[in-house]
C-alpha positions in Angstrom: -0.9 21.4 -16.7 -3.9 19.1 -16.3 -4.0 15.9 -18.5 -7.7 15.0 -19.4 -6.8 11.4 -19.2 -5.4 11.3 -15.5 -8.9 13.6 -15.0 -10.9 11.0 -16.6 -10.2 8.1 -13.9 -12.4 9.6 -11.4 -15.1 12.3 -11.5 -14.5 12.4 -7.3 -13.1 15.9 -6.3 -11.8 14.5 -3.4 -9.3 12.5 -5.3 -6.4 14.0 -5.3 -4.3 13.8 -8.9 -1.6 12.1 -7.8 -4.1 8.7 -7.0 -5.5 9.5 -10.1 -2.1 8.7 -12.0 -1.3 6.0 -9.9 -4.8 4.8 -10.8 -4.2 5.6 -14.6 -1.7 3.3 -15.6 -1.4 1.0 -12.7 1.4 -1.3 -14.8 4.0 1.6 -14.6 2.7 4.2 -12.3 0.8 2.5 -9.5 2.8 -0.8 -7.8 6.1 -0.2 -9.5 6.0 3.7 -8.9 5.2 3.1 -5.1 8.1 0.3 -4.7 10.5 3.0 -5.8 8.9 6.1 -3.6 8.8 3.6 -0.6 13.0 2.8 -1.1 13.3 6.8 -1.7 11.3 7.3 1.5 11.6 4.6 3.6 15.0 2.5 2.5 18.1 3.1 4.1 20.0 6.6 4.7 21.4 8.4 6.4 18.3 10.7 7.0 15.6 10.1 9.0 12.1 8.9 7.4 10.6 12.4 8.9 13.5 14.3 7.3 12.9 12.7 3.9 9.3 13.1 4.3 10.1 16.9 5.2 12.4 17.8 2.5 9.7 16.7 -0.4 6.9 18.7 2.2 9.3 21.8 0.9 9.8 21.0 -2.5 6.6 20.5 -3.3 6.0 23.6 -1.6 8.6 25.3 -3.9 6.7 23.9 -6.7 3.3 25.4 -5.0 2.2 22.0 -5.0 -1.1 21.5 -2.8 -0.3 17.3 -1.9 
């Protein structure tokens, strides 16, 4: 499911649509979004950084995501 007004921020098709959210509402989903996915993925755990960074390469692969 596309939203028109995530599409709307850019008319780039290099951008991919996860900028483009970030981009979209920066007050929720851009600086306080990436503080959260940057303790998720780079805070401390008992996994490696390149574990955590592989296990969301699979989901999103599950979820035939292209990011």
């Amino acid at each position: 499911m596309r939203l028109r007004c995530v599409e709307s921020i850019s008319n780039d098709p290099e951008m991919v649509d996860v900028v483009r959210t970030l981009l979209y509402r920066s007050e929720i989903f851009g600086v306080p979004f990436s503080e959260a996915l940057d303790v998720a993925m780079r805070g401390e755990s008992d996994w490696t950084a390149g574990e955590r960074e592989l296990f969301a390469a699979f989901v999103s692969s599950l979820n035939q995501c292209l990011f």
